[in-house]
N, C-alpha and C positions, 0 to 999 in steps of 0.2 A: 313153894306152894305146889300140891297138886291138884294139875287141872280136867276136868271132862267135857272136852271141847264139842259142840255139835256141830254138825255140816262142814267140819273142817277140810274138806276137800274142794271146797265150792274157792268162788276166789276173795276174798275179805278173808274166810276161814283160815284156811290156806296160808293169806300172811300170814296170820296171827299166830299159826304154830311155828313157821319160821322163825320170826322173830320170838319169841317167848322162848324157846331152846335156845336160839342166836345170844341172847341176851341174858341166858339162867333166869328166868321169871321162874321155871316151872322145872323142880327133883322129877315131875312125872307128869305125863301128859299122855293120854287117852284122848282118840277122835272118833266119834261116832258120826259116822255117815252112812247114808241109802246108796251116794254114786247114782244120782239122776243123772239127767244128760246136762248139766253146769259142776259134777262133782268130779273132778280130775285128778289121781292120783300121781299122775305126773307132775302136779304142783309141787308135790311133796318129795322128789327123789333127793334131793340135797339132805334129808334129815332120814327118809326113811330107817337108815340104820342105827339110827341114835337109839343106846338101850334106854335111854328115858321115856321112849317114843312106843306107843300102843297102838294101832286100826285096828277098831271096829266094824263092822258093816252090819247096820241094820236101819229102822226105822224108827225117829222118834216118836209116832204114833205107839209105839211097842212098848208102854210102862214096863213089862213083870222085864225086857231086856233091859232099857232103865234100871229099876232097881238091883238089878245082878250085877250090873256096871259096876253101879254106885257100893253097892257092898262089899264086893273083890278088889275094888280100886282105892276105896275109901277116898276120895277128891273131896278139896279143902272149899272145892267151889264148883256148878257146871258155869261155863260162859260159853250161851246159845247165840248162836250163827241160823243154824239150819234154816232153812225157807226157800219157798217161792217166791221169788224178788222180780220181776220182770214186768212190769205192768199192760206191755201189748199182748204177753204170755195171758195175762188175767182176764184180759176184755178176750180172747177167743178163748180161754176155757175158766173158770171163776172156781170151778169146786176143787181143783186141787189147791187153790189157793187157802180156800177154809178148813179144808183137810188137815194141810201139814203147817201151815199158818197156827191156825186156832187150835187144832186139834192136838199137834204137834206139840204145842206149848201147854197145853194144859195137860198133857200125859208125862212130861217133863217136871213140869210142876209137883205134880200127883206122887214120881217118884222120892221129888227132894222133899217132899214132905215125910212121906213114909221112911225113908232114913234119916231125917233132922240134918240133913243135909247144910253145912255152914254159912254159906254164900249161892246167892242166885244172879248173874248178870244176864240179861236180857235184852238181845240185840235190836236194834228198832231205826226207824227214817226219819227223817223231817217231814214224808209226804204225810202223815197223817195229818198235818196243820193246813195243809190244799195250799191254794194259789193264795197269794200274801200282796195286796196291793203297794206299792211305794208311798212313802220312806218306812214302813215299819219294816220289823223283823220280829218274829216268833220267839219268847222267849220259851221258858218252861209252861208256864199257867195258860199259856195263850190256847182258845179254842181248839177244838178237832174239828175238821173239815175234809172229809175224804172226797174223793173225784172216785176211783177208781175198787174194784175189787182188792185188789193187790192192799190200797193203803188201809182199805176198810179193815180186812183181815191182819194188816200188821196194829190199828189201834186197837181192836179188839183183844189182840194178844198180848198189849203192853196193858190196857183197865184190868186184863185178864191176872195177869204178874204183879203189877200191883197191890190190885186186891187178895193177892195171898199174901202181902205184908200188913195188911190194915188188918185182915180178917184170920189169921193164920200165924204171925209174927214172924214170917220168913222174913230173912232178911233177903231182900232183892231190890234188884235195882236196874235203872231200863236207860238205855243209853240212844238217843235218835242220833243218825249221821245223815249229814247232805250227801249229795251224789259222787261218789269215789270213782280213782282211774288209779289204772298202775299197769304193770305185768304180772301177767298168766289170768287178765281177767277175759272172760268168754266174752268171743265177738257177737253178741247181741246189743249190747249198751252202747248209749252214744260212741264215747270214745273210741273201745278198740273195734267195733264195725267200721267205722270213719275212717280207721287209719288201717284196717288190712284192706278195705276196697279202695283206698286212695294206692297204695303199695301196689295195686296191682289193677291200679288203671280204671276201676268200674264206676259206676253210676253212684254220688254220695244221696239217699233220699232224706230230704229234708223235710219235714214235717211242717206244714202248711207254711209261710212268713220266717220261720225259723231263728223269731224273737223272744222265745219261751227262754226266760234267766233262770239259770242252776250255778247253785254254790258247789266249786270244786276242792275236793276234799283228798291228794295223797292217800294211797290206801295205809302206811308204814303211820302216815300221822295219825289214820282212825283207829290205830290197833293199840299204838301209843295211848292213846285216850280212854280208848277201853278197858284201857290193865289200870291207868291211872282210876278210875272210877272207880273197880272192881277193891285197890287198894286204898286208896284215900275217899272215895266217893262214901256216903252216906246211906243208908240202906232206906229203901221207903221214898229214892229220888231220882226225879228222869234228871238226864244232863244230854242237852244239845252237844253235837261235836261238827263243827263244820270248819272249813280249810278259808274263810273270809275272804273268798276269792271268785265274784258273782260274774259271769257273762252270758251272755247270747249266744242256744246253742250255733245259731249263724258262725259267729265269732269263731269262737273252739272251730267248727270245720275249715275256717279259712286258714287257722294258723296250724291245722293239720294238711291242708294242700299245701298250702309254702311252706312248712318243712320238709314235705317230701319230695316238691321241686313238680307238681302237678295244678294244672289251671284249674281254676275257678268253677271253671264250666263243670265240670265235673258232678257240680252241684244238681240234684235234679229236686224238683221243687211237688210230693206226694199231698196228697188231700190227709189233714189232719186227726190225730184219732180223736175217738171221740171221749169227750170230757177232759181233754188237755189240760192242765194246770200252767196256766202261765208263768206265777214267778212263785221260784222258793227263795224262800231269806230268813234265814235264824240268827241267833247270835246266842256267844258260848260262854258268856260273861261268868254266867254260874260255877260252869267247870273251870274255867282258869283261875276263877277264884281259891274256889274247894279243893283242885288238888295242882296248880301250879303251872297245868298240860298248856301247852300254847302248839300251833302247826307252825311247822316248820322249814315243811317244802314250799317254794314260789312255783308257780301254778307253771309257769314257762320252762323251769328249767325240770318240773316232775314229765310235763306233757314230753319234752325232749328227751328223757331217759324214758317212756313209757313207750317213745316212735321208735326209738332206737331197742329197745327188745322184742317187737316187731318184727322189724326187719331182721335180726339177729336169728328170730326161732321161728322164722316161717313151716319149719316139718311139724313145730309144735302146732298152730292154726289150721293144717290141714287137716290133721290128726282128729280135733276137737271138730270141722266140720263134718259131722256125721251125715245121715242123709235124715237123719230125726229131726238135726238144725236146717238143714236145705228146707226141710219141709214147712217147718214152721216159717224162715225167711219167706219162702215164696206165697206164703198163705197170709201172711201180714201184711207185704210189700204189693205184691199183684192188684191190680184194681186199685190202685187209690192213685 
């Protein structure tokens, strides 16, 4: 299959073109990315010279670059990444999130329309479902409920993608993932903030109680699941993809201090942001049905390979703190 990947410089993206070369998914593979301050082309050095392997740079706001892509490359499918994914990002600045979110997607859209483009995968969260009281779990039908700008702007772009199947007869299809960890993902997310400030001694900020449950999801398993949809999935259908492996983010940071042999205290306890969603919980009954996917990695032993590339590529962490991210850390963190 050939593929036109977007945002694939970012870290989800990123796996996805490793693996899909790694694995021959993909005779040809095109990445179009912007290279914001989360797109790192040093994800990519292991494949860059694969002649199967194309970088692009540009913006998916930019249809008529879209369709040029799409004509010269002829791709059997796009499978969209690109985005604004950070939701502290969102609450201090909202409009680029509708920008390259909404806007993003429906210029993407627009193209594979105008070439009959064969396939459309459309990358998506579980946070568009908000906070999920106990014992239930979200399936596909279950309401939308956004807290934040960030999830607003990702369900808007999944009604968005949809409705070019019902309306348009694209075939597409939107996939939501719970909260992913791995390596070469940018130290802003829970995880790898937790573990290069615990690596290196500093203050863990925990957000209010730091009883907010999030289902951890491998990022190698989310990519798995993606290609599985993309191939087996049905067009015209969201599929949940989560790793069925729910904790407190309290949790996750303690068993990130005892790995790396650092105390507790470390923990520093920040005023909450605002509209925090408590619990996320999905289940993926649908997708392991329809195309077989089940996760694969245990939560313990991914976190353990994720601390240990950490420590292994600390020039890479410094590398990626810019003073763009300084910036934003300290305007996030400060005062709360």
């Amino acid at each position: 299959m050939k593929l036109l990947v977007t945002g694939g410089a970012g870290f989800i993206g990123s796996a996805f073109v490793r693996l899909a070369l790694r694995e021959n998914w993909a005779s040809r593979l095109v990445n179009l990315d912007k290279l914001t301050y989360a797109g790192n082309l040093e994800n990519l050095t292991t494949i860059e010279a694969d002649p199967r392997y194309r970088f692009a740079q540009g913006d998916i706001c930019d249809t008529k670059l879209a369709v040029s892509l799409i004509e010269e490359e002829k791709p059997d499918a796009i499978v969209h990444f690109a985005a604004e994914s950070h939701v502290d990002r969102s609450i201090l600045g909202p409009a680029a999130f509708v920008e390259t979110n909404v806007r993003g997607t429906f210029s993407l859209l627009e193209a594979a329309r105008a070439t009959k483009l064969p396939r459309f995968l459309h990358v998506s969260t579980d946070e568009v479902y908000g906070s999920i009281d106990e014992p239930h779990d979200a399936d596909e039908e279950y309401p939308l409920k956004t807290a934040s700008p960030y999830s607003a702007s990702k369900a808007g772009s999944d009604l968005l993608a949809l409705s070019y199947f019902t309306t348009f007869k694209m075939a597409v299809t939107v996939t939501r993932a719970s909260n992913n960890y791995g390596p070469y993902q940018f130290p802003e997310k829970l995880i790898p903030l937790m573990i290069s400030n615990a690596l290196e001694g500093k203050p863990l900020p925990i957000y209010g109680d730091g009883l907010q449950v999030r289902d951890w999801l491998f990022v190698d398993d989310h990519c798995r699941a993606i290609w599985a949809a993309l191939t087996k999935g049905a067009p015209g259908q969201i599929y949940n993809v989560g790793g069925s492996r729910a904790l407190p983010n309290r949790t996750v940071v303690e068993k990130i201090l005892d790995a790396v042999g650092q105390p507790h205290t470390l923990m520093t306890t920040v005023a909450d942001r605002p509209g925090h969603d408590r619990r996320y919980a999905i289940t993926t009954e649908k997708l392991e049905k329809a195309t077989g996917w089940h996760a694969l990695m245990p939560f313990e032993q991914g976190l353990a390979l994720t601390i240990q590339w950490y420590k292994d590529n600390a020039p890479w962490i410094a590398r990626v703190r810019s003073g763009e991210y300084q910036h934003y850390y300290d305007k996030n963190y400060q005062g709360r």
